[in-house]
VEXNUDO-725394 format. One record per residue: residue in one letter; x, y, z of N, C-alpha, C, O in turn. Coordinates in steps of 0.001 Angstrom, whole numbers. Example, Ala and Ser with C-alpha at 12.3 -4.5 7.8 and 13.67 -1.06 7.14 Angstrom:
! residues 2
> A|13190|-5690|7800|12300|-4500|7800|13200|-3300|7800|14236|-3319|8465
> S|12850|-2250|7080|13670|-1060|7140|12900|30|7870|13409|1138|8039
! end
This chain:
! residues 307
> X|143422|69289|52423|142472|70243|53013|141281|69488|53603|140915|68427|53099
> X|140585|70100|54820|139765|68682|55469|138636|69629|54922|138829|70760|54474
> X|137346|68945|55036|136267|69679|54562|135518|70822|55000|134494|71265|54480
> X|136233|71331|56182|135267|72414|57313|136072|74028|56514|135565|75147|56433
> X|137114|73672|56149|138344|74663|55432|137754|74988|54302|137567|76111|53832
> X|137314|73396|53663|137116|73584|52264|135737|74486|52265|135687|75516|51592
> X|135001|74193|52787|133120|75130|53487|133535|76521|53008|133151|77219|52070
> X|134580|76710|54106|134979|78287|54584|135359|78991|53534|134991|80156|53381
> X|136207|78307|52614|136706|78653|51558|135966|79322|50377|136070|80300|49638
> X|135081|78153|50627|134060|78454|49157|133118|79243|49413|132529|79740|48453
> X|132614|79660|51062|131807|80493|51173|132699|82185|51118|132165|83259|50842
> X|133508|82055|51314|134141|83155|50753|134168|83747|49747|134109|84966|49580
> X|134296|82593|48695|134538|82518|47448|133287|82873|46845|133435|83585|45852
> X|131907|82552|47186|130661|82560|46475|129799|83227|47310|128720|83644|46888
> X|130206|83397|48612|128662|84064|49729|128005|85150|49371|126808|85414|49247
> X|129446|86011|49158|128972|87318|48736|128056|87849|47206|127319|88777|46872
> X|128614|86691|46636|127506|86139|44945|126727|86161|45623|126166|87211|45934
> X|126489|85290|45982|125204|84370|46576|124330|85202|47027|123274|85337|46410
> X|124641|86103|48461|123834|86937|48798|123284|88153|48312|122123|88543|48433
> X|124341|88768|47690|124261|89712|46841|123104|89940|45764|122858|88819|45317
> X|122344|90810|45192|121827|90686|43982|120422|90777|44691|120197|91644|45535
> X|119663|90016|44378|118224|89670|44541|117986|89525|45861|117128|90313|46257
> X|118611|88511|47035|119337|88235|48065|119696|89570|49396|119694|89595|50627
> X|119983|90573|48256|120429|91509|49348|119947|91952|51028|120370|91990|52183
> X|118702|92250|50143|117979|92416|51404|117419|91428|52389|116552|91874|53140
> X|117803|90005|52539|118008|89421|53390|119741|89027|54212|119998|88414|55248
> X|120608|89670|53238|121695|89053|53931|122190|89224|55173|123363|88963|55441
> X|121305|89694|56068|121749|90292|57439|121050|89543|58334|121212|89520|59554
> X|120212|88886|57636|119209|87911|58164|119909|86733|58229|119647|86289|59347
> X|120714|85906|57621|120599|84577|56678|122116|84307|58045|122955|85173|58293
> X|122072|83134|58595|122887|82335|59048|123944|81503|58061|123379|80643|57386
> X|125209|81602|57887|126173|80749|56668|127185|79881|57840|127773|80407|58785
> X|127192|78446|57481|128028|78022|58378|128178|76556|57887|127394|76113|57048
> X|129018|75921|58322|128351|73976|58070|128801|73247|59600|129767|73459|60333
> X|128013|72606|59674|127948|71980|60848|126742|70836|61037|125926|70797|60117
> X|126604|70148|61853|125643|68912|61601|126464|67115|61823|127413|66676|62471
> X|125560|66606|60983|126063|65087|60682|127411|65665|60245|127692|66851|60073
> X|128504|64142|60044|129309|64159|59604|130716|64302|59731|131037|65274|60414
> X|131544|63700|59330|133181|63549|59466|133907|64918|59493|134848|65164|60246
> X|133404|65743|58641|133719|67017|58404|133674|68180|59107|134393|69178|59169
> X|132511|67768|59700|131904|68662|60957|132631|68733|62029|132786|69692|62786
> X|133140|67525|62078|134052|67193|63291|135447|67672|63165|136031|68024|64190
> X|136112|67730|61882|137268|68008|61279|138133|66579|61427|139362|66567|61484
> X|137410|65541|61473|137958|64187|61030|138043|63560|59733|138643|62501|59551
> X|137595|64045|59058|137507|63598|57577|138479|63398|57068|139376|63994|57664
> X|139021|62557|55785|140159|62029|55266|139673|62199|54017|138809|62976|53613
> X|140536|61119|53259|140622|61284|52058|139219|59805|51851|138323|59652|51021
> X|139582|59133|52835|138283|57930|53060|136875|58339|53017|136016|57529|52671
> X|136519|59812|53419|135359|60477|53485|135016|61313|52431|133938|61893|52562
> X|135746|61556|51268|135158|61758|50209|134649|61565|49182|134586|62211|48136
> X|134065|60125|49681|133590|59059|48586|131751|59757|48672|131042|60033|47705
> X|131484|59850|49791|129790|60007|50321|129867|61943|50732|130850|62441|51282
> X|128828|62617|50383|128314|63853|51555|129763|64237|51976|130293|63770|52985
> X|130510|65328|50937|131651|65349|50998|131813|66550|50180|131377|66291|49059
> X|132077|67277|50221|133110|68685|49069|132942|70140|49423|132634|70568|50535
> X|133136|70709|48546|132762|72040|48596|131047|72373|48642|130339|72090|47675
> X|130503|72994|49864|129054|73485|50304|129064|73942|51282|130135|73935|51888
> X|127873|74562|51911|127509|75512|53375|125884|75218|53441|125007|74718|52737
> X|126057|75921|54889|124456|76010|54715|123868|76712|54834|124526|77571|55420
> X|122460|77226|54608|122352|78482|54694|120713|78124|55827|119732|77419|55589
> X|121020|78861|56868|119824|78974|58027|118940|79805|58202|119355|80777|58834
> X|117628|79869|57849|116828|80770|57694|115548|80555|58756|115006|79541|59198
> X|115300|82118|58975|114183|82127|59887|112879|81067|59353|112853|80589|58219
> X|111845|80818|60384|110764|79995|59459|110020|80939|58091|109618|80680|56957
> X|110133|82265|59054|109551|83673|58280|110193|84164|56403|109638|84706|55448
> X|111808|83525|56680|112319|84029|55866|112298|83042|55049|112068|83367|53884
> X|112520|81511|55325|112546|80208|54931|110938|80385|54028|111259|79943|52924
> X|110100|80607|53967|108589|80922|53243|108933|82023|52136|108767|82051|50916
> X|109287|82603|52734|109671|83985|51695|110312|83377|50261|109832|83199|49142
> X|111929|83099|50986|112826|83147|49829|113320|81577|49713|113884|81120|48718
> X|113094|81038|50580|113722|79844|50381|113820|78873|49183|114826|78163|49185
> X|113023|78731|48246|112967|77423|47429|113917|78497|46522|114984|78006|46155
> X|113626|80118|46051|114383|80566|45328|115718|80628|45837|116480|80872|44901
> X|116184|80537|46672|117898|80660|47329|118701|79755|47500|119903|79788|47761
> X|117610|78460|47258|118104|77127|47139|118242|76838|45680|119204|76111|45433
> X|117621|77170|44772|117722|77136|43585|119005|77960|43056|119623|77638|42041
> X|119341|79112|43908|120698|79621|43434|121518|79154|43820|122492|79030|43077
> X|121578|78667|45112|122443|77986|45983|123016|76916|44653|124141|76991|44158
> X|122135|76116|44319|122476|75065|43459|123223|75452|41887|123825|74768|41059
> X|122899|76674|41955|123849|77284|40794|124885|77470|41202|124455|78334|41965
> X|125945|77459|41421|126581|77785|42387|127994|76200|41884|127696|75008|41968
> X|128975|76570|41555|130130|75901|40851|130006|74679|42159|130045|74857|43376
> X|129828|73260|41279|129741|71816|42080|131401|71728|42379|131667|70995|43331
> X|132747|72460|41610|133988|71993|41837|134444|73145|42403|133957|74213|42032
> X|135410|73110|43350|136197|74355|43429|137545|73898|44529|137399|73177|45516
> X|138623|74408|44155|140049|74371|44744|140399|72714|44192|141279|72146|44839
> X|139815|71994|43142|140280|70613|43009|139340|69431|43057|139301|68347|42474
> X|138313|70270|44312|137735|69077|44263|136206|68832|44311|135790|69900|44761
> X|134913|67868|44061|134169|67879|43931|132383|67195|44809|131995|66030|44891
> X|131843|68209|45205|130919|67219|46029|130139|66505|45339|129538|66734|44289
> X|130207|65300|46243|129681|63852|46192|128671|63651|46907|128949|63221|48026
> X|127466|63816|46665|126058|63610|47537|125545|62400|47090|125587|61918|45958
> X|124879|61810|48481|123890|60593|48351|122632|61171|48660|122267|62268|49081
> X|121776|59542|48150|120478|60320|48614|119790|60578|49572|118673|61095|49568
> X|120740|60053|50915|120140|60493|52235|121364|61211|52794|121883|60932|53876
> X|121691|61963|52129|122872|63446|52671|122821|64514|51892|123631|65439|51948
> X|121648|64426|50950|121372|65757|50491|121067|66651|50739|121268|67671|50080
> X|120256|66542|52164|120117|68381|53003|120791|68499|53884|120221|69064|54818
> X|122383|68070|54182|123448|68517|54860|123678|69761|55132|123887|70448|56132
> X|123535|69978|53278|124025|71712|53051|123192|72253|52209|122388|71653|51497
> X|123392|73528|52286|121811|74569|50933|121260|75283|52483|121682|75492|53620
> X|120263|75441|51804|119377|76246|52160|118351|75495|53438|117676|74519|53109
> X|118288|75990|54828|117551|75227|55785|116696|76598|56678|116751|77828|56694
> X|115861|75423|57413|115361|76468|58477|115590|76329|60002|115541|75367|60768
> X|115820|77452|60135|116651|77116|61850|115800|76321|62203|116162|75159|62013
> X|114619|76446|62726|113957|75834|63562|113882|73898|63544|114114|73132|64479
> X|113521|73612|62280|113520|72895|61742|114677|71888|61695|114744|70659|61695
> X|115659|73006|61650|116865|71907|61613|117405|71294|63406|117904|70201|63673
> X|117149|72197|64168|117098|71928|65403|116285|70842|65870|116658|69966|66651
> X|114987|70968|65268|114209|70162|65712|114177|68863|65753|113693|68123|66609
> X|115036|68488|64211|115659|67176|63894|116588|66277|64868|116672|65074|65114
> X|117247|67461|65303|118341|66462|66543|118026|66969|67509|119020|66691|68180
> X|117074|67814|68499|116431|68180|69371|115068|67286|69825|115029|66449|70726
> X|114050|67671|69010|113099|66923|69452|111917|68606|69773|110782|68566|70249
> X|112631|69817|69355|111967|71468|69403|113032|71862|69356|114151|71653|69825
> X|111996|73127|68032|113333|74087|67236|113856|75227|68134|114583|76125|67709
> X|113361|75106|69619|114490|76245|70417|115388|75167|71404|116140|75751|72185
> X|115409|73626|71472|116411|73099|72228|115446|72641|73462|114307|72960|73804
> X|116275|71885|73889|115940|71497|75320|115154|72223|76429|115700|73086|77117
> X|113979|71897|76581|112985|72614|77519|112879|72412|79063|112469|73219|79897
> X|113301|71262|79229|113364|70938|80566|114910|69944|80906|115758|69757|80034
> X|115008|69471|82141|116002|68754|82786|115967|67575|81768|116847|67171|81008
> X|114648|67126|81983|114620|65873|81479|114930|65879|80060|115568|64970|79529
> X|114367|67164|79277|114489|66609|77449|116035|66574|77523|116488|65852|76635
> X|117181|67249|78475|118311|67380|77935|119003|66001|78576|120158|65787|78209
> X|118502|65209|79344|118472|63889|80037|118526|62903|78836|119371|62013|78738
> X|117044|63274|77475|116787|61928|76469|117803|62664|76193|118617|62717|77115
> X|118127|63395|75047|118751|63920|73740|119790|63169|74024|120392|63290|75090
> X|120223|62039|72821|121490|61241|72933|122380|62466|72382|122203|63423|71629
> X|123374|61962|73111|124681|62669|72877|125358|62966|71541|126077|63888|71157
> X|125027|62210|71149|125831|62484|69750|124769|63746|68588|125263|64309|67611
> X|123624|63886|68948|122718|64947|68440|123230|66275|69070|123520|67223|68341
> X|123365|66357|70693|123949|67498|70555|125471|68078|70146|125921|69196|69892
> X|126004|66762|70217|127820|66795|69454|127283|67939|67626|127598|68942|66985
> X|126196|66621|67645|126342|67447|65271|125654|68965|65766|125904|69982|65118
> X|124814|68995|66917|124793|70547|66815|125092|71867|67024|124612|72961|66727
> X|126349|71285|67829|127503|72317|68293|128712|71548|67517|129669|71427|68281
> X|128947|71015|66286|130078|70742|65927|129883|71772|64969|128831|72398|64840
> X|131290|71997|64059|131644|72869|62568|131588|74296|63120|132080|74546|64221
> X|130874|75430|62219|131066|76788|62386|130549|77441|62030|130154|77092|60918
> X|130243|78293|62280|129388|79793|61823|130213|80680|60944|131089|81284|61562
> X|130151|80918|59620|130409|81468|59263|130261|83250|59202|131042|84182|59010
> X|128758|83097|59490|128197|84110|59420|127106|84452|59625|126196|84075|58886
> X|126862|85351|60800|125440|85184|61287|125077|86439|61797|125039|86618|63014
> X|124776|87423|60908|124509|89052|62328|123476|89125|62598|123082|90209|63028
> X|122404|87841|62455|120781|87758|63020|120893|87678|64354|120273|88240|65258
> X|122185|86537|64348|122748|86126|65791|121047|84826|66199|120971|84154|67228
> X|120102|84835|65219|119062|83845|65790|119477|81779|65800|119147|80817|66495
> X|120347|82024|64587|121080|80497|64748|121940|80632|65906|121712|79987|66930
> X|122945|81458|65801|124219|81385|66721|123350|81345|68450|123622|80633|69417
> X|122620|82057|68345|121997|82068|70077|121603|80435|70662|122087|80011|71712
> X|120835|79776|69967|120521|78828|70376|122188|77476|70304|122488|76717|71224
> X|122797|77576|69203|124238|77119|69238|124987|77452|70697|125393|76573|71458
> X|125070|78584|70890|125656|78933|72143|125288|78127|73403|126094|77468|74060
> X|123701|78283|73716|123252|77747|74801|123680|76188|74571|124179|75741|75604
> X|123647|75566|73880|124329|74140|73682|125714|73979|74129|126114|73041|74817
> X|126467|75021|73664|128012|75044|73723|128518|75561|75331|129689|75728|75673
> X|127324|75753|76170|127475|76158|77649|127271|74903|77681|126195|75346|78084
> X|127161|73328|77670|126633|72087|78396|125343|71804|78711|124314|72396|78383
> X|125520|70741|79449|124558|70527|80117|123979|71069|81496|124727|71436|82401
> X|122878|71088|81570|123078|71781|83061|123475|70892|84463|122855|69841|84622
> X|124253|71191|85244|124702|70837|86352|123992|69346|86721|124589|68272|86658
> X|122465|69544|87153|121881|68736|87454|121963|67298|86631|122372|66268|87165
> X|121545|67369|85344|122300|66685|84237|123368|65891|83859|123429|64771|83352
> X|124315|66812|84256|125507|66342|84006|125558|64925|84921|125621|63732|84623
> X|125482|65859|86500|125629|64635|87219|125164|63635|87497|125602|62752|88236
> X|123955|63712|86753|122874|62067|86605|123716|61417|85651|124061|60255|85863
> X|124109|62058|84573|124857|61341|83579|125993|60606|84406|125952|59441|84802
> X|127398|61865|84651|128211|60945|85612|127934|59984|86227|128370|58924|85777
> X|127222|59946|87318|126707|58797|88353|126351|57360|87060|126784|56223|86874
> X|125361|58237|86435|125042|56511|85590|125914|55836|84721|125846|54645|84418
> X|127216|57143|84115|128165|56023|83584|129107|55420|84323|129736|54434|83939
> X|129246|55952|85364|129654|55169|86951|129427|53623|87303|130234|52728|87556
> X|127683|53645|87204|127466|52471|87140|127139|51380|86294|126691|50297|86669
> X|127418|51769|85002|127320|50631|83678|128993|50635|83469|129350|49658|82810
> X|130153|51562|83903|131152|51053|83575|131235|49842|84981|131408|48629|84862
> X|131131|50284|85716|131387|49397|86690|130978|47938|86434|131703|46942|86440
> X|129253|48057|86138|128496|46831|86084|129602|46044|84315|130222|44981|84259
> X|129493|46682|83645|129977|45767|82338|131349|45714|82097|131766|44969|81210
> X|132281|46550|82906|133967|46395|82900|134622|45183|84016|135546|44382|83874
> X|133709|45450|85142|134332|45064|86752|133510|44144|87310|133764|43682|88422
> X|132295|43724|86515|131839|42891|86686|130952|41946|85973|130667|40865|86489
> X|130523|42282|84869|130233|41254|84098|131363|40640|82828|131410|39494|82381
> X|132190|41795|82464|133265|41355|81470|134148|39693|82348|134610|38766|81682
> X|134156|39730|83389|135226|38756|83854|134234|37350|84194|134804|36265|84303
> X|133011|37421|84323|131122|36337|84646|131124|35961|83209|130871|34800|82890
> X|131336|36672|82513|130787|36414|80767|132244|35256|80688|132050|34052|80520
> X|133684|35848|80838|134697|34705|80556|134581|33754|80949|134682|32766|80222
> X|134215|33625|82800|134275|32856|83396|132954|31302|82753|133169|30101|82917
> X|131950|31805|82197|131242|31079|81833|131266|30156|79960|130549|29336|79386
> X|132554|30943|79623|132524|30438|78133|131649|31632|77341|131698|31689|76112
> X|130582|32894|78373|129668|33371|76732|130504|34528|76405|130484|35611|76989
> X|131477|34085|75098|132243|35171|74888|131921|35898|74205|132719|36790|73913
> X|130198|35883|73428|129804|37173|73205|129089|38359|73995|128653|39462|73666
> X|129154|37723|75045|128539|38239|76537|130057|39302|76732|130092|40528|76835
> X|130669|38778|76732|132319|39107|77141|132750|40076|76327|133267|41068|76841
> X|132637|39992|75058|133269|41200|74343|131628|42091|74360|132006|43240|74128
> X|130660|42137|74451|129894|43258|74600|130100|43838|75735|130117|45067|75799
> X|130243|43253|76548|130615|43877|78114|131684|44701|77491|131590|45928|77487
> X|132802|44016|76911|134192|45398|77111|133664|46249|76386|133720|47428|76737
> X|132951|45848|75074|132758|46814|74524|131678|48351|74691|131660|49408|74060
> X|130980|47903|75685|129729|48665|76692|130941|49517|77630|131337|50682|77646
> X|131281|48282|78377|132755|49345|79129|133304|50378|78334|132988|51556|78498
> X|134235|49934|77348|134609|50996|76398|134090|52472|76153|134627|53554|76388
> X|132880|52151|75609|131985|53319|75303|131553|53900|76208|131800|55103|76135
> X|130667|53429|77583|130193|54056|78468|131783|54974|79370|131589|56069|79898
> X|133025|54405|79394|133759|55064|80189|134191|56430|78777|134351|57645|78897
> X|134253|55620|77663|134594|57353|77008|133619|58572|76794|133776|59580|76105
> X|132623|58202|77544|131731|59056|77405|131678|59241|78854|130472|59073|79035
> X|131963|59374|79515|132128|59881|81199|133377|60399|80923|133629|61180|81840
> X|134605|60360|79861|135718|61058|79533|134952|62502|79405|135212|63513|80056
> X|133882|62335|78343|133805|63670|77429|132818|64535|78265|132590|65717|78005
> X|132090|63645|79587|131075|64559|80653|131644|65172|81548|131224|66183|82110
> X|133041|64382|81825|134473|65150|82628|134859|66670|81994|135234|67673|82600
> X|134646|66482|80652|135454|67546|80034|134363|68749|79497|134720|69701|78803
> X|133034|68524|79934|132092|68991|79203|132001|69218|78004|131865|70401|77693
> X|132039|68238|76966|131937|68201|75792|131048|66909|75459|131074|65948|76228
> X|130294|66903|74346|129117|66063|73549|130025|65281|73465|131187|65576|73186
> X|129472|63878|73764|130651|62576|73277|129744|62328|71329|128546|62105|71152
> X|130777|62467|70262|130175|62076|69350|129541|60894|68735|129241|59898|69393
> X|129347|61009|67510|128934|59425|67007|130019|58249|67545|131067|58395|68174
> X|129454|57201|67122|130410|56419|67870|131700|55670|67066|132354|54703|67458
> X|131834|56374|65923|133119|55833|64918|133834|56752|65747|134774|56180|66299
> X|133723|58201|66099|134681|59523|66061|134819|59320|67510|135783|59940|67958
> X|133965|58445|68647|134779|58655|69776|135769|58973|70385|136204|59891|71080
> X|136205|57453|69739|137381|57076|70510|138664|58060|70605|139475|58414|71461
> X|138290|58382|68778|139598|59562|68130|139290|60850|69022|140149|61513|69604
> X|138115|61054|69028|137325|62680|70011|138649|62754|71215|139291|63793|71367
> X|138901|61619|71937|139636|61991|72672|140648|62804|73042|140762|63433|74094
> X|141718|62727|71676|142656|63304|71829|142557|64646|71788|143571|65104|72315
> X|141582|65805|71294|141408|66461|72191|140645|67293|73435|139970|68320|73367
> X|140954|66581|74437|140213|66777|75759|141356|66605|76102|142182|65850|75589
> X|141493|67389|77117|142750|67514|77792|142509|66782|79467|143443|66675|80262
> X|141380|66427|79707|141395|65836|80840|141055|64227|80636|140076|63652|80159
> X|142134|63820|81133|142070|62173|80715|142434|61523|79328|142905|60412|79085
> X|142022|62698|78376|141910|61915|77261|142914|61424|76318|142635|60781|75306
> X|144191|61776|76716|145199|60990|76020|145587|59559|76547|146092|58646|75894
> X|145203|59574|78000|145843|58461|78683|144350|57662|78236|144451|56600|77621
> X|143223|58109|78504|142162|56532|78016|142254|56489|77044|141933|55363|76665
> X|142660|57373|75923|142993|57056|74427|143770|55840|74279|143241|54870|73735
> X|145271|55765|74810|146000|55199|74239|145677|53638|75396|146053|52510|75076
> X|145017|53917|76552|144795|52719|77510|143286|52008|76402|143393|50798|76205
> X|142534|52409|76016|141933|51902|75362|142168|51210|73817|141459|50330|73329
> X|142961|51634|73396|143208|51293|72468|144763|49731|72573|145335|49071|71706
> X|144850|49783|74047|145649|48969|74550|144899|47550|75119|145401|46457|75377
> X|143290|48085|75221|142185|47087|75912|141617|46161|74687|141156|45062|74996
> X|141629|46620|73076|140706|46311|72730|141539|45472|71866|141121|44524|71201
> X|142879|45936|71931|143422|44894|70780|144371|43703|71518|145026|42831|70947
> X|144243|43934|72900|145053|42295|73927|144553|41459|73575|143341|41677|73549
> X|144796|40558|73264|144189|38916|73254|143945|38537|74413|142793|38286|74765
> X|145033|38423|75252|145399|37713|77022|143933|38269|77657|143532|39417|77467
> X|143243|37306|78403|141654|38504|79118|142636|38688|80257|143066|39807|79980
> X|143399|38240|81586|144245|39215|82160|144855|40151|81696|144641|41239|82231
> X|145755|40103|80637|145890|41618|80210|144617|42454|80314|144556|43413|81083
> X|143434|42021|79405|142072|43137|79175|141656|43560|80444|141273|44716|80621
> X|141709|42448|81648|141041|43081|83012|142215|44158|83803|141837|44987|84631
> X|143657|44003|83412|144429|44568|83957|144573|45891|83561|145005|46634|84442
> X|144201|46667|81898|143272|47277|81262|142087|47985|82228|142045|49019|82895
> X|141396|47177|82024|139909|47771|82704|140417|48824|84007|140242|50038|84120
> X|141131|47823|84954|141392|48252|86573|142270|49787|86463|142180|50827|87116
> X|143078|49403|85399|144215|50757|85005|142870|51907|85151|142900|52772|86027
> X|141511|51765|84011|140541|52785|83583|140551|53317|84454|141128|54340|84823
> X|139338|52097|85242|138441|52616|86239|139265|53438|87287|138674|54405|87766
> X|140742|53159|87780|141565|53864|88652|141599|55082|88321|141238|55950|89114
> X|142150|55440|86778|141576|56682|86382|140715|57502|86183|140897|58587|85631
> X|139521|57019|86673|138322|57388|86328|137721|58093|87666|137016|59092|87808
> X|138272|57191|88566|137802|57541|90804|139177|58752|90266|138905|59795|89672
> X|139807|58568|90422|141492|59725|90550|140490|61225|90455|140282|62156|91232
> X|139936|60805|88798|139454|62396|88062|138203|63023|88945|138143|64134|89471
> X|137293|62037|88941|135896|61997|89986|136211|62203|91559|135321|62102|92403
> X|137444|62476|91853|137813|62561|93200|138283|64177|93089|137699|65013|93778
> X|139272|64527|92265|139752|65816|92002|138869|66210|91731|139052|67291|92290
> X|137540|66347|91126|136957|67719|91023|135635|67493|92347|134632|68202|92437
> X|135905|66601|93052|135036|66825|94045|133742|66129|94177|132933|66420|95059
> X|133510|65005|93099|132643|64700|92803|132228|63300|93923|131084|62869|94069
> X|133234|62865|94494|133043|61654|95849|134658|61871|96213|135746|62361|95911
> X|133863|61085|97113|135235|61117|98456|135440|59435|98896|135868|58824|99875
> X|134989|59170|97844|135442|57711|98226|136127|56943|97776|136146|57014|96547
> X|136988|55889|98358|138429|55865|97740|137797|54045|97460|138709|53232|97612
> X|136783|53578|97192|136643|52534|96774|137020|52088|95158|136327|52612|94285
> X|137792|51406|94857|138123|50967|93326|137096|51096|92563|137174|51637|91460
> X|135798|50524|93149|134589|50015|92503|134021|51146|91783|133719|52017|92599
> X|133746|51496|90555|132811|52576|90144|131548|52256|90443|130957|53306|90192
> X|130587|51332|90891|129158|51387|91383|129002|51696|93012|127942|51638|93635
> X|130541|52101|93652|130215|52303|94438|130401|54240|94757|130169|54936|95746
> X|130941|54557|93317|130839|56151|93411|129279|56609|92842|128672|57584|93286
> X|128670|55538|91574|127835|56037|91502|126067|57191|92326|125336|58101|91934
> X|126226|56255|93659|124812|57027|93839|125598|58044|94589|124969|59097|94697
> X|127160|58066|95322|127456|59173|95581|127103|60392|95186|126502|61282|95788
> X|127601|60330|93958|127316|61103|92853|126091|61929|92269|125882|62945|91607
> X|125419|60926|92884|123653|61024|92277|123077|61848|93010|122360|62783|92654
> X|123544|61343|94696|122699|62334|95454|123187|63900|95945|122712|64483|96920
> X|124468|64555|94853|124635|65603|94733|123551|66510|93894|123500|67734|94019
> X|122821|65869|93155|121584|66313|92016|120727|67208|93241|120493|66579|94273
> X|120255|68634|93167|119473|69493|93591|118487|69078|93297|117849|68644|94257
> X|117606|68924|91531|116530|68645|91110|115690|67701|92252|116302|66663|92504
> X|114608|67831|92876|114152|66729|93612|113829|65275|92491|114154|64114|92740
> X|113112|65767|91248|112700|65207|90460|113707|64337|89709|113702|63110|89603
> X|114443|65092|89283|115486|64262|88624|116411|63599|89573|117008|62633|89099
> X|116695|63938|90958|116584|63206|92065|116486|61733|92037|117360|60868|92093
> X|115696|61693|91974|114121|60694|92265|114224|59540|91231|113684|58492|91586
> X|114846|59551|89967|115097|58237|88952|116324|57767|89653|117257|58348|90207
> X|115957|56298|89406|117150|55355|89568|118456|56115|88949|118403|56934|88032
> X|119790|55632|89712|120837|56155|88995|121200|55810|88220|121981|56494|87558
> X|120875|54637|87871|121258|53932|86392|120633|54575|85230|120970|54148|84125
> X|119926|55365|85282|119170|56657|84284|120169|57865|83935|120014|58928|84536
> X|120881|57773|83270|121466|59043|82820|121681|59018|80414|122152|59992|79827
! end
């Protein structure tokens, strides 16, 4: 059982305790769901991930209003609340202890936001690294008829906005280009082969994350990438298994023969949805294509290597 099941389970099993009783008269209020950091969140978790921030728990999302009210008491029940259930048992550390329990929307947004209603402008959704908005549209809502967690979840789970996106595209355009197609093969050529494997490995990452801006989805942390792939249905089985074909060649012709396979795939996809019309191999030469589709004058206006 992976841990997002096991959540669901137990909030089944205990929510209605939980809320019930003393509780009542907020339960129409109270957000139940798990989602956030974590292996689980993602529905990657193994049997390897239940050593740390791992078992049966939820969380519970409360207004700031309601979070004052009842909170330290609902967390205190929360914690009553059976540590084992269906077999098995959570395992908390001491910096994964407010995963789950009792939280406040705002608050918890604010943590991987930067403000507890989300992204305010072009630009804040420009910083917010990717993998913050992955933990905050990953896992599930169990239960929410405030609908005040789920609203702001939603607007996340629409993307990025247009403008956005395509600064992003354009700029992983041009760091795959610059560290796959042209510095990975300068770094060999010179002997600095830690120059050389950061390049592929910059390549790597920057092209699977122009996978997941293709597909409009948060590219996650960077253990769960690579795996993220498999499902996206655009591209992502073929750079799955082409990447995983790049990183373990020895031969550097094989690795560049690798790279060229990517990047071919990469103009193919960026050509089908319209994004350039140019049939150059080079990804730095789709980048400012790309760029100067951006409406924003402002966001316009940064180098394209800014995404």
């Amino acid at each position: 059982m992976n841990g997002l099941s096991l959540a669901e389970q137990y909030f089944e099993r205990y929510g209605d305790e939980l809320l019930g009783g003393e509780f009542a008269p907020w339960r129409e209020r109270i957000a139940a769901g798990l989602a956030g950091d974590g292996s689980d969140c993602l529905g990657f978790d193994d049997e390897q991930s239940r050593d740390h921030d791992w078992g049966p728990g939820f969380c519970l999302w409360l207004t700031d209003a309601d979070h004052a009210a009842i909170g330290t008491s609902l967390q205190q029940a929360y914690e009553r609340l059976p540590k084992s259930f269906a077999g098995f048992e959570r395992s908390t550390t001491e910096w994964g202890g407010d995963r789950v329990g009792v939280l406040e929307i705002g608050a918890w947004y604010r943590q991987y936001l930067g403000h507890p209603d989300g992204p305010q402008t072009l630009f804040d959704w420009l910083r917010i690294p990717e993998m913050h908005l992955a933990a905050c549209t990953s896992g599930r809502v169990f239960h929410d008829p405030l609908d005040e967690f789920s609203q702001r979840r939603r607007r996340l789970l629409a993307f990025y906005p247009d403008d956005v996106r395509l600064a992003k595209i354009a700029a992983r355009c041009m760091s795959i280009g610059q560290s796959g197609q042209y510095n990975f093969a300068r770094a060999l050529a010179r002997d600095e082969f830690f120059a050389a494997r950061y390049a592929e490995t910059k390549f790597c990452s920057d092209l699977m994350s122009l996978v997941y801006l293709l597909n409009r989805r948060y590219a996650p942390y960077y253990k769960w990438l690579h795996r993220g792939l498999l499902a996206l249905p655009r591209l992502g089985h073929a750079v799955h298994a082409r990447i995983a074909a790049l990183v373990s060649a020895a031969d550097a012709d094989e690795k560049r023969a690798h790279i060229e396979v990517l990047c071919a795939l990469s103009v193919a996809e960026l050509q089908a949805e319209g994004l350039t019309d140019s049939d150059s191999p080079f990804l730095v030469d789709h980048g400012p294509l790309i760029h100067r589709r951006i409406d924003d004058p402002a966001l316009r206006r940064l180098s394209v290597l800014i995404g």
